[in-house]
PDB file of N, CA, C, O and CB in Angstrom:
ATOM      1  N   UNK A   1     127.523 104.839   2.936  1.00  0.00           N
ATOM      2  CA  UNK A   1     127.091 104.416   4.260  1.00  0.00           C
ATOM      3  C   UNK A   1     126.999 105.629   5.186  1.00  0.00           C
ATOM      4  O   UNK A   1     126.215 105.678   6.135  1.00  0.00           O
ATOM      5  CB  UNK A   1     128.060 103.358   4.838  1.00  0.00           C
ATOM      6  N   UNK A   2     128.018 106.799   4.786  1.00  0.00           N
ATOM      7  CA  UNK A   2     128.028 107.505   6.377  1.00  0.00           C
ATOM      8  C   UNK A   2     126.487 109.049   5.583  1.00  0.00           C
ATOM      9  O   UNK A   2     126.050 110.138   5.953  1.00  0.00           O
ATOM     10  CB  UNK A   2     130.625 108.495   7.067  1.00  0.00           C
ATOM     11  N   UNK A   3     126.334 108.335   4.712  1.00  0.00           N
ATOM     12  CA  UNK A   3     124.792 109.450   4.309  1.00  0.00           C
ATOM     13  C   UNK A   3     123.726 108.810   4.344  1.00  0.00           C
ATOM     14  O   UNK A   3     122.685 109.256   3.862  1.00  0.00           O
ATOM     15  CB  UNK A   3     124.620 110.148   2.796  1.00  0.00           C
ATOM     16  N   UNK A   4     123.825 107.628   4.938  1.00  0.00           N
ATOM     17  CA  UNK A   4     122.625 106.456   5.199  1.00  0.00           C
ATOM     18  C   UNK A   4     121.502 107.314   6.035  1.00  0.00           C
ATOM     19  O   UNK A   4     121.908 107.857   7.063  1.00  0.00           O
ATOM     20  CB  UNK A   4     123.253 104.912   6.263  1.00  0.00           C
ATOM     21  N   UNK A   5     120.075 107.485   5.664  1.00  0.00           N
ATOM     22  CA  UNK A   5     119.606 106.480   4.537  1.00  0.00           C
ATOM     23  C   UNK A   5     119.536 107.901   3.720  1.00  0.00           C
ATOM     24  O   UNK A   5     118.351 107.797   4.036  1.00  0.00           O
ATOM     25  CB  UNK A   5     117.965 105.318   4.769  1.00  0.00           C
ATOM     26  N   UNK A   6     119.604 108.733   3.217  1.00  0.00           N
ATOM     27  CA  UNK A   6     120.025 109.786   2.347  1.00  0.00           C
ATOM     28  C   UNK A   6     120.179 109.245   1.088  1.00  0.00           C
ATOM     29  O   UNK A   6     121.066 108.399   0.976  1.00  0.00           O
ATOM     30  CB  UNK A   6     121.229 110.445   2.760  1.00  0.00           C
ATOM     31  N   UNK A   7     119.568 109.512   0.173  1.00  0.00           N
ATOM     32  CA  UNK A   7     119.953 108.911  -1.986  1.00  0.00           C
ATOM     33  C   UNK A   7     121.578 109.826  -1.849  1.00  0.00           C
ATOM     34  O   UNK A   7     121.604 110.810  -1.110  1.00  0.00           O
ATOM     35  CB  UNK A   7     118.191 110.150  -4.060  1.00  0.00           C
ATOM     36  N   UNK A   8     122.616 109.485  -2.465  1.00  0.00           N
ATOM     37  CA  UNK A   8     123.411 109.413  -2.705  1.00  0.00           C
ATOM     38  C   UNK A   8     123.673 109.542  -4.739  1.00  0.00           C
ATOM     39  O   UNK A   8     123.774 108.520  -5.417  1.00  0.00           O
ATOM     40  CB  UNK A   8     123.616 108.396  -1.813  1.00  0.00           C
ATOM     41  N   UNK A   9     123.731 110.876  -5.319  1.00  0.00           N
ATOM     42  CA  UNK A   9     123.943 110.296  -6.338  1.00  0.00           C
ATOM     43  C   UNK A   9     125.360 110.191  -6.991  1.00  0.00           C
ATOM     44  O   UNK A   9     126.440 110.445  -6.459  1.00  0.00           O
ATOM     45  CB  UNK A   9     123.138 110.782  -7.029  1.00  0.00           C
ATOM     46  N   UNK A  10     125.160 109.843  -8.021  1.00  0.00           N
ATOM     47  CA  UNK A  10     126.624 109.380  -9.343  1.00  0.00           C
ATOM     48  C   UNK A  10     127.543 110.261  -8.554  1.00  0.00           C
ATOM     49  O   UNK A  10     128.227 109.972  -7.572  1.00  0.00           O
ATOM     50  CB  UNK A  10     126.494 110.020 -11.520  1.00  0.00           C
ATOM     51  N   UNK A  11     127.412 111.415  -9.201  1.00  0.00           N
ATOM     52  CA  UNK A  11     128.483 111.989  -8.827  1.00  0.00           C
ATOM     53  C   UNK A  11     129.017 112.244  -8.123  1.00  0.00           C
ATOM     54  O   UNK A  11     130.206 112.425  -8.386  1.00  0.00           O
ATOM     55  CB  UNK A  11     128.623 112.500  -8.976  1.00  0.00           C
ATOM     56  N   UNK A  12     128.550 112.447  -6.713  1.00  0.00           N
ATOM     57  CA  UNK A  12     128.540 112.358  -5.320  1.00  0.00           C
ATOM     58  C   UNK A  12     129.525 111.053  -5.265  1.00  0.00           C
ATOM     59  O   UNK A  12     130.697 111.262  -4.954  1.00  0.00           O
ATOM     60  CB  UNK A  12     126.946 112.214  -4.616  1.00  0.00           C
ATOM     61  N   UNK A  13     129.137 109.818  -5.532  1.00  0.00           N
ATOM     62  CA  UNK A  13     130.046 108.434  -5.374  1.00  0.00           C
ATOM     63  C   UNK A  13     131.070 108.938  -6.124  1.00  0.00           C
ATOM     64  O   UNK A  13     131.949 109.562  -5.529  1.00  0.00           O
ATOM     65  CB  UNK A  13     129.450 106.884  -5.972  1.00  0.00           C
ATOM     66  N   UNK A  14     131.137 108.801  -7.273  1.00  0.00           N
ATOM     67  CA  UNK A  14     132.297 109.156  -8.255  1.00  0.00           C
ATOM     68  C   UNK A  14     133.537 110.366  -8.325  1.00  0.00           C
ATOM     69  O   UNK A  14     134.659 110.401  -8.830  1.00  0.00           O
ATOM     70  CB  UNK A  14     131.607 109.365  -9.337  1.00  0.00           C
ATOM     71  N   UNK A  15     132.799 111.214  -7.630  1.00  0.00           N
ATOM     72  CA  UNK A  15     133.656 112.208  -7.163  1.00  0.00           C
ATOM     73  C   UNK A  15     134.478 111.890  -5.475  1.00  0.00           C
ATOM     74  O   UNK A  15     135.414 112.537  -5.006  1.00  0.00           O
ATOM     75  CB  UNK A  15     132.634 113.565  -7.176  1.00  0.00           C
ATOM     76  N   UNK A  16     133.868 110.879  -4.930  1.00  0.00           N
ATOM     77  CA  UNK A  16     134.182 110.529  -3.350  1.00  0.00           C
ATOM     78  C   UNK A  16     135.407 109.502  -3.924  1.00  0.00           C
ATOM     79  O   UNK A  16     136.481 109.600  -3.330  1.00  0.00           O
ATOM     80  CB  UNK A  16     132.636 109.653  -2.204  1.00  0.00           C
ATOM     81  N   UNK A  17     135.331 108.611  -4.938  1.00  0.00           N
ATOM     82  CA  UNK A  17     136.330 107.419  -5.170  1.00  0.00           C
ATOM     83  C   UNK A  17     137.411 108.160  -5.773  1.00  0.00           C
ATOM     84  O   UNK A  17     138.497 108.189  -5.194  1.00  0.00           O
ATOM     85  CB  UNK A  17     135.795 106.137  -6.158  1.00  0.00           C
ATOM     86  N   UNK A  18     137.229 108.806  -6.948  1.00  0.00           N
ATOM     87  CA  UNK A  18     137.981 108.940  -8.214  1.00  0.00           C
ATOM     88  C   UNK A  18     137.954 110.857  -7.857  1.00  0.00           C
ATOM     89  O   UNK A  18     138.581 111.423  -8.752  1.00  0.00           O
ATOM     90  CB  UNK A  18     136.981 108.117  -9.967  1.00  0.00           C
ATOM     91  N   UNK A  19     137.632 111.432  -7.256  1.00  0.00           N
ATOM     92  CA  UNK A  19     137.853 112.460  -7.562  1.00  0.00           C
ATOM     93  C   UNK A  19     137.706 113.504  -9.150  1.00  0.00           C
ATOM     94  O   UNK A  19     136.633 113.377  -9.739  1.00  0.00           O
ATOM     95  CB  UNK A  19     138.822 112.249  -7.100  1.00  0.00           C
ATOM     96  N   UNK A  20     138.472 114.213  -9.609  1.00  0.00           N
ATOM     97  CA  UNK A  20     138.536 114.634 -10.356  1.00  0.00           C
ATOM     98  C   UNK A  20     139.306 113.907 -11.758  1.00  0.00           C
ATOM     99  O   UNK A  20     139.477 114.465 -12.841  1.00  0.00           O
ATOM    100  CB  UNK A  20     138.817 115.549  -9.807  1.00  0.00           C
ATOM    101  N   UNK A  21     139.670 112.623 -11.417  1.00  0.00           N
ATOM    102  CA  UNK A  21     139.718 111.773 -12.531  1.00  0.00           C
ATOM    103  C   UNK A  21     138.952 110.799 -12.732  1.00  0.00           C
ATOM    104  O   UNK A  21     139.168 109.693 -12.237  1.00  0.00           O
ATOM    105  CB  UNK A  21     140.693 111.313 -12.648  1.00  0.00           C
ATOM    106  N   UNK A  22     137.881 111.077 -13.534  1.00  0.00           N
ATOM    107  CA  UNK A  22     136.900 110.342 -13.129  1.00  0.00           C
ATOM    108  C   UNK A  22     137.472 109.024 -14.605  1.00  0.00           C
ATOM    109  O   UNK A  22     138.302 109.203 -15.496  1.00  0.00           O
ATOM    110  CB  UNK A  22     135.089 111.346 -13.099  1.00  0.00           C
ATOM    111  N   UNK A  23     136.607 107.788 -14.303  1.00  0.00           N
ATOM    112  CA  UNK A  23     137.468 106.839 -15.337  1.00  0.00           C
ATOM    113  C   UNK A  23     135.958 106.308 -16.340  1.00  0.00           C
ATOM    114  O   UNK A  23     134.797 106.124 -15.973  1.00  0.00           O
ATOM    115  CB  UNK A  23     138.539 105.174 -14.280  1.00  0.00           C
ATOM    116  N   UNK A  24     136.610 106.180 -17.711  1.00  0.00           N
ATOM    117  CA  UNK A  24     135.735 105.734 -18.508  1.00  0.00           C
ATOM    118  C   UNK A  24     134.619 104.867 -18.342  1.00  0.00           C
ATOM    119  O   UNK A  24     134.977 104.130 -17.424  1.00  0.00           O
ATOM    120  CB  UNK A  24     136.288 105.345 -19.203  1.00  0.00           C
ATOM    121  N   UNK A  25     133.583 104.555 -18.659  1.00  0.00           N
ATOM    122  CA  UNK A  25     132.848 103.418 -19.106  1.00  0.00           C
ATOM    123  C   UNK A  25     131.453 103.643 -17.836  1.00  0.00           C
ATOM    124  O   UNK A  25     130.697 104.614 -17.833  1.00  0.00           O
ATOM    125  CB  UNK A  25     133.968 101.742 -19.026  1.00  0.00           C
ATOM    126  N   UNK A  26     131.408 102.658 -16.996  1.00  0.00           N
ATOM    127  CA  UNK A  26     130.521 102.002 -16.467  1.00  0.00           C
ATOM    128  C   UNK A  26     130.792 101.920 -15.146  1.00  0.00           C
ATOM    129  O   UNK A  26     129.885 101.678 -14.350  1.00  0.00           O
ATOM    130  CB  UNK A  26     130.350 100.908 -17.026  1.00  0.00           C
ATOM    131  N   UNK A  27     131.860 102.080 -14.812  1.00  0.00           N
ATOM    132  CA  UNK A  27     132.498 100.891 -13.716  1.00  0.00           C
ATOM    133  C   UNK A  27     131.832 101.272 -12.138  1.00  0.00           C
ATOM    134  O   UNK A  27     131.985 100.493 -11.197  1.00  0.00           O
ATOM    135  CB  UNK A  27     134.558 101.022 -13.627  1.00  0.00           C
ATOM    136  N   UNK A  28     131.190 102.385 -12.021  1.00  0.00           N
ATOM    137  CA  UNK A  28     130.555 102.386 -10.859  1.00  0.00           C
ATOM    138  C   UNK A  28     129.455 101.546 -10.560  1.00  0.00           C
ATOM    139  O   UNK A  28     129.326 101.033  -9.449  1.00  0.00           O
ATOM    140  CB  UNK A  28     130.221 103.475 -10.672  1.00  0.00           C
ATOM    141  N   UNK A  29     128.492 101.343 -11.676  1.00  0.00           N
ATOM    142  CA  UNK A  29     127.796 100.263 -11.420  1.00  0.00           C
ATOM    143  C   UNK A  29     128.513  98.784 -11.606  1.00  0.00           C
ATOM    144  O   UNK A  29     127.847  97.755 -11.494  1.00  0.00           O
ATOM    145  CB  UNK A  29     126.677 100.418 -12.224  1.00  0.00           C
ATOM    146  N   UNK A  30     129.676  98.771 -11.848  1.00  0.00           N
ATOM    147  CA  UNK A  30     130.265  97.065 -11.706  1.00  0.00           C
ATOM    148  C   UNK A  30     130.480  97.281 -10.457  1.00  0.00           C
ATOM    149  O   UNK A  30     129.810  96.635  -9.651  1.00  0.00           O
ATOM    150  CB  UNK A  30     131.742  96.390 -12.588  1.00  0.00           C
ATOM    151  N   UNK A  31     131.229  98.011 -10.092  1.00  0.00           N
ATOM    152  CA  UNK A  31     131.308  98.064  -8.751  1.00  0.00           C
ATOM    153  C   UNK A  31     130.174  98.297  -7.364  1.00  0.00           C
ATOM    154  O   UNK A  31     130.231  97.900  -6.201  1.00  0.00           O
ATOM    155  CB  UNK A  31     132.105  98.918  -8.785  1.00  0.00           C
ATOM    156  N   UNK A  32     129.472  98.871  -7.881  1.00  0.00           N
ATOM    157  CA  UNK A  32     127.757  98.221  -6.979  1.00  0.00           C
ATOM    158  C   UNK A  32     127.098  97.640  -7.050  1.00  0.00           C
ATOM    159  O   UNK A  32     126.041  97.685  -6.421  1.00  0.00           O
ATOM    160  CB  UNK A  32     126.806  98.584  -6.760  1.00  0.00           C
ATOM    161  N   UNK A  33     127.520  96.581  -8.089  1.00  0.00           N
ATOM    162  CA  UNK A  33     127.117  95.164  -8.089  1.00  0.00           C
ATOM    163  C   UNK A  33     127.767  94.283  -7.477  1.00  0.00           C
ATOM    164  O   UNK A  33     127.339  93.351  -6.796  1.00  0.00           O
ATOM    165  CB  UNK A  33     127.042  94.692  -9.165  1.00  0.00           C
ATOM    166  N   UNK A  34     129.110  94.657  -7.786  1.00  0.00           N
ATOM    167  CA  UNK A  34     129.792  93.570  -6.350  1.00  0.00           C
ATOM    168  C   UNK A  34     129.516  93.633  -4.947  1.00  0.00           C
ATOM    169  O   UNK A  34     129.381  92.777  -4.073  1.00  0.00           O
ATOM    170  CB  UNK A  34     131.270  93.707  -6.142  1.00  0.00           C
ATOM    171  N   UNK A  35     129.464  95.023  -4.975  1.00  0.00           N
ATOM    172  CA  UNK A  35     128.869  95.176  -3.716  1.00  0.00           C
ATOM    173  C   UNK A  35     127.798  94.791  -3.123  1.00  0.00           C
ATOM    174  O   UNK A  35     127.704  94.646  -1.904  1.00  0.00           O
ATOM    175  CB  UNK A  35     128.775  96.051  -3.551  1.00  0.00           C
ATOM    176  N   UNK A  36     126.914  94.597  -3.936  1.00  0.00           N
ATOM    177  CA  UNK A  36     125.076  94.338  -3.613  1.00  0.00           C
ATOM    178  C   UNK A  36     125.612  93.083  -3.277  1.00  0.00           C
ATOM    179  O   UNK A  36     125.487  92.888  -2.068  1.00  0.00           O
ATOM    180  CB  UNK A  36     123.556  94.408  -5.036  1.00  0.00           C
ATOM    181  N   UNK A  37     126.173  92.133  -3.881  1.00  0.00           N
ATOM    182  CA  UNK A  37     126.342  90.765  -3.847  1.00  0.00           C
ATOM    183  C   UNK A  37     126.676  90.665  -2.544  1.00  0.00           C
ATOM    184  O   UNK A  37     126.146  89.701  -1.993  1.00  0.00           O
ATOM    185  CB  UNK A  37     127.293  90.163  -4.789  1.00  0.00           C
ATOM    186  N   UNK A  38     127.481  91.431  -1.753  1.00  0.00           N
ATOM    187  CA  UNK A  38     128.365  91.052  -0.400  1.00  0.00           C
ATOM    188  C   UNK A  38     127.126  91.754   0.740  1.00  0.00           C
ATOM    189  O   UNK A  38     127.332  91.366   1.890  1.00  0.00           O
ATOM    190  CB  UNK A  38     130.342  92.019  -0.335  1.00  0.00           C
ATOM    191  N   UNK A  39     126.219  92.460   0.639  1.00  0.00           N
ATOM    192  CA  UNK A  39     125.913  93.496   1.275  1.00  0.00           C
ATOM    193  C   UNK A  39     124.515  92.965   1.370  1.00  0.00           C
ATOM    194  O   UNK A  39     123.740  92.788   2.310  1.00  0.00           O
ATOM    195  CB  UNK A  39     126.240  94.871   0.646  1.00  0.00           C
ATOM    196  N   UNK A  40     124.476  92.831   0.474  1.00  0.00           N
ATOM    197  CA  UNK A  40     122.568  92.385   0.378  1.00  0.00           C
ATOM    198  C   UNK A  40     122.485  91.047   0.579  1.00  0.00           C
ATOM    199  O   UNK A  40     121.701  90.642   1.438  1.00  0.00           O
ATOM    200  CB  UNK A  40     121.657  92.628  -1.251  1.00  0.00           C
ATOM    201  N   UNK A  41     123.152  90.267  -0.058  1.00  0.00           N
ATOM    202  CA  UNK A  41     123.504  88.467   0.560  1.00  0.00           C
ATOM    203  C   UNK A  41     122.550  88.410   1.454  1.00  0.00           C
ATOM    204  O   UNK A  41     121.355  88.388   1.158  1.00  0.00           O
ATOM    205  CB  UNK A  41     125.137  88.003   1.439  1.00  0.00           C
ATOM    206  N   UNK A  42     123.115  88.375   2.907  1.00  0.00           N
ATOM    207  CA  UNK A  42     122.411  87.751   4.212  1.00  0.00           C
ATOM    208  C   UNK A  42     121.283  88.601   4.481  1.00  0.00           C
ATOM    209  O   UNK A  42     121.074  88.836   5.671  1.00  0.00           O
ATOM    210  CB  UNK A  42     123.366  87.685   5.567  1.00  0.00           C
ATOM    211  N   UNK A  43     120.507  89.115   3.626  1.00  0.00           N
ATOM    212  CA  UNK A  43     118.791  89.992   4.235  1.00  0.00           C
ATOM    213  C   UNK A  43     118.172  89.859   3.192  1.00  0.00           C
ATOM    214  O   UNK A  43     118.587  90.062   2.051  1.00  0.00           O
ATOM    215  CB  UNK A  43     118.636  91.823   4.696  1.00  0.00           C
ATOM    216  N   UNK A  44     116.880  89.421   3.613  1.00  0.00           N
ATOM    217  CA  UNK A  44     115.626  88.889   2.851  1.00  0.00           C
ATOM    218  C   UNK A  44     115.074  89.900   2.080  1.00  0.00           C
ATOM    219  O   UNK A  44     114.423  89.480   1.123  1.00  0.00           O
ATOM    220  CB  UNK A  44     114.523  88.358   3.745  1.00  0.00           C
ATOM    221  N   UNK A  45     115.167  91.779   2.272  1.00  0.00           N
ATOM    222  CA  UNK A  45     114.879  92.201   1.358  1.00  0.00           C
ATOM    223  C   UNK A  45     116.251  93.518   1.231  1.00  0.00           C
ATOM    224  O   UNK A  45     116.743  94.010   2.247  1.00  0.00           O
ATOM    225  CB  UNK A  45     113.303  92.480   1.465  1.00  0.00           C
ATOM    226  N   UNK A  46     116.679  93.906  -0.150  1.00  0.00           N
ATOM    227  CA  UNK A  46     118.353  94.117  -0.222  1.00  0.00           C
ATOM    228  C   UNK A  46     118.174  95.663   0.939  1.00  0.00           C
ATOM    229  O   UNK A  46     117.211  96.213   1.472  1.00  0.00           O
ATOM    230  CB  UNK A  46     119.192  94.527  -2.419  1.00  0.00           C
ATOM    231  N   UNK A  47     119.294  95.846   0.925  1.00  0.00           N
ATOM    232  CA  UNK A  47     120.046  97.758   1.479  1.00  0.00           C
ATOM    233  C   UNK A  47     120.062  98.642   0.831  1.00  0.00           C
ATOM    234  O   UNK A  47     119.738  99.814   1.026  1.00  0.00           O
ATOM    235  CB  UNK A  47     121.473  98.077   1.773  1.00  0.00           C
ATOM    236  N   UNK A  48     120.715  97.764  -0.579  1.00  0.00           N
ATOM    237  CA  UNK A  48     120.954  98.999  -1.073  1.00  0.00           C
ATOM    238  C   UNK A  48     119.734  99.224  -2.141  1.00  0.00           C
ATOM    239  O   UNK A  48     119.262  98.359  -2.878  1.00  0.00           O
ATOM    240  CB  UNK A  48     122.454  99.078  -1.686  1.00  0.00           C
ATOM    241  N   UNK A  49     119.325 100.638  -2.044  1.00  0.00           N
ATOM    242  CA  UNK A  49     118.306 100.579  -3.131  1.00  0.00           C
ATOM    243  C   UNK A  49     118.765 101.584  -4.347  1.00  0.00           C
ATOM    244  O   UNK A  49     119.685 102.360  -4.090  1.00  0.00           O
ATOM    245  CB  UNK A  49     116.799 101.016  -2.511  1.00  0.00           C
ATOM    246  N   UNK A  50     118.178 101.614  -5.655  1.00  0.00           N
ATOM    247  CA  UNK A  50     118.175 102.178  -6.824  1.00  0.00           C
ATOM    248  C   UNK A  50     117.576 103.256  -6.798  1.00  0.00           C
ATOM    249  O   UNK A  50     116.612 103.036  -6.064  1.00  0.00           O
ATOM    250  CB  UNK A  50     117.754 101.508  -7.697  1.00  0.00           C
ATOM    251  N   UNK A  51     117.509 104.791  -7.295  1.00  0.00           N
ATOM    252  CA  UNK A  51     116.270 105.618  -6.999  1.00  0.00           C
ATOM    253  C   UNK A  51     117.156 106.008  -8.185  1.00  0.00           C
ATOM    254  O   UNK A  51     118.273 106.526  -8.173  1.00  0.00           O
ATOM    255  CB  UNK A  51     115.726 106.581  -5.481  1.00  0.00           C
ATOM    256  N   UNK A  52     116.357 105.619  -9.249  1.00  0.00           N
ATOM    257  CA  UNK A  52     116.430 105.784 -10.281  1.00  0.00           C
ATOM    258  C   UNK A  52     116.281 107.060 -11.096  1.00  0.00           C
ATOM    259  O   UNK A  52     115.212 107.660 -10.976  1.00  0.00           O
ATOM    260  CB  UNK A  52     115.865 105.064 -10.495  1.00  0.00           C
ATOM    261  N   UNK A  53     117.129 107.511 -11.839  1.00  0.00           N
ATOM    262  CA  UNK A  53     117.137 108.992 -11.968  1.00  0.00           C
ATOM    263  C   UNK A  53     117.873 110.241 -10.949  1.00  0.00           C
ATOM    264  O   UNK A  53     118.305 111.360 -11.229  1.00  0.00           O
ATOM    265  CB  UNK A  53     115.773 109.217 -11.962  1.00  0.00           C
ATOM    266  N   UNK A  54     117.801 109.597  -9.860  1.00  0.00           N
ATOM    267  CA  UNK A  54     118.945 110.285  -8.467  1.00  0.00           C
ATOM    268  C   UNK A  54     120.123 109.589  -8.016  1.00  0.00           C
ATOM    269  O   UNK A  54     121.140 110.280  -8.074  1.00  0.00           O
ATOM    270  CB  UNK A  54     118.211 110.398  -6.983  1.00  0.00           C
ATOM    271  N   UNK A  55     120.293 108.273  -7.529  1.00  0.00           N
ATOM    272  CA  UNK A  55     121.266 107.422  -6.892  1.00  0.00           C
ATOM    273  C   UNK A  55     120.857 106.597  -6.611  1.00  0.00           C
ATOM    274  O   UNK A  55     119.866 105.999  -7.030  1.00  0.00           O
ATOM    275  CB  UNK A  55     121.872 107.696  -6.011  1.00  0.00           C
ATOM    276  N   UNK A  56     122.122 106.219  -5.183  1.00  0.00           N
ATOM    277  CA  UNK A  56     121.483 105.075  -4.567  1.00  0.00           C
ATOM    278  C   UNK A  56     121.345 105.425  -2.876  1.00  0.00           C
ATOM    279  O   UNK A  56     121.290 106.529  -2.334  1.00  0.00           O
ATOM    280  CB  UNK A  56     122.447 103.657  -4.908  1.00  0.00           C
ATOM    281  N   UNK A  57     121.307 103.969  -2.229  1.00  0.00           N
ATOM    282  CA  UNK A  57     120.598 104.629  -0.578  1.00  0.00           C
ATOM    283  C   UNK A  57     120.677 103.584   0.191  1.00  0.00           C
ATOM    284  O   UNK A  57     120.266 102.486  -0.184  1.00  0.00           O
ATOM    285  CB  UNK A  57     118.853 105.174  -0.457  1.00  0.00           C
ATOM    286  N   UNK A  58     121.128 103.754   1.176  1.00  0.00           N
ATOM    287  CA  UNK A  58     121.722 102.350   1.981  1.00  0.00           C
ATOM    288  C   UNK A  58     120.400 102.600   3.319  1.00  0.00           C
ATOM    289  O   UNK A  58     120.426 103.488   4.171  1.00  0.00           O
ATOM    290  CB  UNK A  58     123.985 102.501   2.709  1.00  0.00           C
ATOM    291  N   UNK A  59     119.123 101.325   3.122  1.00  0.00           N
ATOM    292  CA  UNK A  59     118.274 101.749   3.814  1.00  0.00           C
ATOM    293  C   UNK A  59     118.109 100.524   4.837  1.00  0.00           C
ATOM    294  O   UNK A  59     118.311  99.357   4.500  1.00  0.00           O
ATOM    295  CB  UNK A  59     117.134 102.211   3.008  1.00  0.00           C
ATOM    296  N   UNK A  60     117.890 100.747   5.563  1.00  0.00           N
ATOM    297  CA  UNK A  60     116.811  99.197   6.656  1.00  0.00           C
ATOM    298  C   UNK A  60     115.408  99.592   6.174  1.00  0.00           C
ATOM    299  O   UNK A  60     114.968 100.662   5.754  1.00  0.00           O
ATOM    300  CB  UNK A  60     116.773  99.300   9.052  1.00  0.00           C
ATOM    301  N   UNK A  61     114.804  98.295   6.382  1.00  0.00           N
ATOM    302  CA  UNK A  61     113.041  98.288   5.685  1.00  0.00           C
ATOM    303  C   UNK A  61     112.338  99.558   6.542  1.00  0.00           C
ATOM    304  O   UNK A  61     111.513 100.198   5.889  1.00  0.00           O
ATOM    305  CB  UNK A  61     111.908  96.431   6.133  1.00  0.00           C
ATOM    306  N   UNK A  62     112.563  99.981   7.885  1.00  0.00           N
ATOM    307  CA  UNK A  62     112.146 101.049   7.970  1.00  0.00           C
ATOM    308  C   UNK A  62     112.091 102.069   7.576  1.00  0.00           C
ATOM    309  O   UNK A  62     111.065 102.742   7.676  1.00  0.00           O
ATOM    310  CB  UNK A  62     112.235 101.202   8.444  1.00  0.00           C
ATOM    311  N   UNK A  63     113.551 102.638   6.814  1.00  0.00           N
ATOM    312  CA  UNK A  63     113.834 103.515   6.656  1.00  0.00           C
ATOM    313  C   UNK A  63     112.968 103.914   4.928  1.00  0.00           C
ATOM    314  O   UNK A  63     112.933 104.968   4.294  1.00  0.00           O
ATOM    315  CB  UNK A  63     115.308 103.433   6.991  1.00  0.00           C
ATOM    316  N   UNK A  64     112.347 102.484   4.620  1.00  0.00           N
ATOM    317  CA  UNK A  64     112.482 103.178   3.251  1.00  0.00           C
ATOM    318  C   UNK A  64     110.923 104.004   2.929  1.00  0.00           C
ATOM    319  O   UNK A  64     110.080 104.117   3.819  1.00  0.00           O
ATOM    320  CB  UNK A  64     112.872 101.856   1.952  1.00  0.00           C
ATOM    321  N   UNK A  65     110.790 104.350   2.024  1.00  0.00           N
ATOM    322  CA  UNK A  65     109.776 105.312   1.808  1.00  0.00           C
ATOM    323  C   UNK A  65     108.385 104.079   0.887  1.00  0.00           C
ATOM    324  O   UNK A  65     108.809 103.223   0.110  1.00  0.00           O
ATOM    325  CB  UNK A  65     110.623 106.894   0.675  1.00  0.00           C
ATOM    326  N   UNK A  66     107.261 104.176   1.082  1.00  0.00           N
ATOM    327  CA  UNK A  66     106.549 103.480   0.594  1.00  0.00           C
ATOM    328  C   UNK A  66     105.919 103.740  -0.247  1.00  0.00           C
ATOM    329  O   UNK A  66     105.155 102.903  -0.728  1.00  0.00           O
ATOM    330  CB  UNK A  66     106.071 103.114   1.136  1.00  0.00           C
TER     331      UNK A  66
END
């Protein structure tokens, strides 16, 4: 949020939560899926977006790139 609307990637998140222990598997995307669920809910088109190959990006429809 505070690099909004800025892509944000993996490691960037993963290093902000977990630091230098970073933990097996997947779990950053379980965990931005829960999130999408709470976050994106109440707006007709979501926040958070995918930029696939870089991160992610917490945008308003203005902000995003077309």
């Amino acid at each position: 949020m505070q690099k909004s609307p800025e892509v944000v990637s993996r490691e960037e998140i993963e290093d902000e939560i977990w630091g230098f222990q970073r933990v097996a598997g997947d779990n950053l995307r379980a965990h931005i899926y829960q999130i999408r669920k709470i976050v994106d809910k109440p707006f007709e088109e979501p926040l958070i977006e995918t930029r696939h190959g870089f991160g992610w990006a917490v945008r308003a429809k203005e902000d995003r790139e077309e």
